[in-house]
C-alpha positions in Angstrom: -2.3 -18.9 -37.7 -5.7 -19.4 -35.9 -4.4 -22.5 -34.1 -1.3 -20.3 -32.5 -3.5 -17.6 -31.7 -6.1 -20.2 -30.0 -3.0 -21.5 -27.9 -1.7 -18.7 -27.2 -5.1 -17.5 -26.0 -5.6 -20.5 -23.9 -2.0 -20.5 -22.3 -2.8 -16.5 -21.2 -6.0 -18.1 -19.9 -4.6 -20.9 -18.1 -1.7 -18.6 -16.3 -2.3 -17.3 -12.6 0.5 -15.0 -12.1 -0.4 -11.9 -10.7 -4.2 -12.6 -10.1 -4.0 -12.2 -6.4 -2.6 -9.2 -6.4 -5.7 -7.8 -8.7 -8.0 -9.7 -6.8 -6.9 -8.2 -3.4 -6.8 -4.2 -5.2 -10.4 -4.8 -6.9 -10.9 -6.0 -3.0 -9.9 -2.8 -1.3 -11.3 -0.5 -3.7 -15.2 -2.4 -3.2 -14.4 -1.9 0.8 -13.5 1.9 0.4 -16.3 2.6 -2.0 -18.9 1.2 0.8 -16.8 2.9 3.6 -17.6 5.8 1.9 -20.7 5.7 0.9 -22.0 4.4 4.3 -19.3 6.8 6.2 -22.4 8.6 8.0 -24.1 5.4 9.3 -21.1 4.0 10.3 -19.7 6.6 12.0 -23.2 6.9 14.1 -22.9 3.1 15.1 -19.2 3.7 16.3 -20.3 6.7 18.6 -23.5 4.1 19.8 -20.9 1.5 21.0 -18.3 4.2 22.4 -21.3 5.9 24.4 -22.7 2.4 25.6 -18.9 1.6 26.8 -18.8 5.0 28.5 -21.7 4.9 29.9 -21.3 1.6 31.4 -17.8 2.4 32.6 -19.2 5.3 34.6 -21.5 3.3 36.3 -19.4 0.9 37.0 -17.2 3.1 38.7 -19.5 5.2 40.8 -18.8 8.2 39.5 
């Protein structure tokens, strides 16, 4: 009984099928979790780019 259990046990370890797909969720949710914590700062950085590209854009076309 214990040696079935301990290869069945190691067979369930062995298999791969259907890892990647929880690798790639736990993945996502680690990447939304910091997007929203973090939301704030990186919204400010996204306006600091979109401002520098204005800004240079104006001057670069005279107006």
């Amino acid at each position: 009984m214990l040696q079935a259990m301990k290869s069945q046990w190691k067979r369930f370890w062995k298999e791969e099928d259907g890892l990647g797909m929880v690798e790639l969720v736990v993945i996502i949710a680690v990447v939304v979790f910091l997007a929203m914590i973090f939301r704030n700062q990186i919204s400010d950085f996204i306006e600091t780019i979109i401002g520098g590209a204005e800004d240079k854009t104006t001057k670069l076309m005279g107006s």
